[in-house]
SELUM-294537 format. One record per residue: x negated, z, y negated of N, C-alpha, C in turn; residue in three letters. Coordinates in steps of 0.1 Angstrom, whole numbers, plus 5000, padded with zeros to 4 digits. Atoms other than C-alpha are relative to their C-alpha. Layout:
<pts>
XZYXZYXZYAla/...
</pts>
This chain:
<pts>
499150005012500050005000499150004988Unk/501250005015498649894965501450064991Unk/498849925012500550164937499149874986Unk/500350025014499549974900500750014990Unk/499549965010499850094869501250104999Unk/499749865004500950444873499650094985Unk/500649875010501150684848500550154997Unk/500149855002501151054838499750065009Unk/501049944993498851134864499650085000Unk/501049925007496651344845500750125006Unk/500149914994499151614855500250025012Unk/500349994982498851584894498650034996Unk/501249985002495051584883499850145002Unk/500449845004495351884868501050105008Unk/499449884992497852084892498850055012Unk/500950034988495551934921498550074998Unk/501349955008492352074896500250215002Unk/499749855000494352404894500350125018Unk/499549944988494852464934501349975005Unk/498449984995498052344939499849805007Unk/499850114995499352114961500449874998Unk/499950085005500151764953500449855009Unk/499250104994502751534973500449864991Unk/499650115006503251144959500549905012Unk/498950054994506550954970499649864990Unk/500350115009506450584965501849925006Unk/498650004998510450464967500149835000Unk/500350165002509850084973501849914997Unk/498150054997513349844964499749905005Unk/499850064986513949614989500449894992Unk/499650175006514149234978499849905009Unk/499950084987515048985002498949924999Unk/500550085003512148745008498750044993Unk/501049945007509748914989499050095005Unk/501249934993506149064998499650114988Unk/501049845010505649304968501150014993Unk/498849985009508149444943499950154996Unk/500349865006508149784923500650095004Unk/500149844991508450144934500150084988Unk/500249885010509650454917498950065009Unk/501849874994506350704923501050104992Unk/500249915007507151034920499350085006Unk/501349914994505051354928500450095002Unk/499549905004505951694938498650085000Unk/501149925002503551974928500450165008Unk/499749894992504052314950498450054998Unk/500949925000502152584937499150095007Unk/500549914987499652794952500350125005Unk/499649854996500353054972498850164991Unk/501249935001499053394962499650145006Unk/
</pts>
């Protein structure tokens, strides 16, 4: 899977920087006939345990 041109990254960076966990969902939409086509991305962040 190629993601391009994501953004607001920075905070997965920085949750991922801070110890926390860092799940990214890519939600592809289905187009008949078609070999690529755009994706919601989102991310979940689950803090660390303490």
């Amino acid at each position: 899977m190629i993601a391009e041109n994501l953004t607001g990254l920075a905070g997965v960076a920085d949750a991922q920087a801070a110890g926390c966990s860092a799940e990214v969902f890519l939600f592809p939409m289905r187009l008949a006939g078609a070999d690529g086509g755009p994706v919601r991305a989102t991310a979940r962040i689950t803090a660390r345990a303490r």
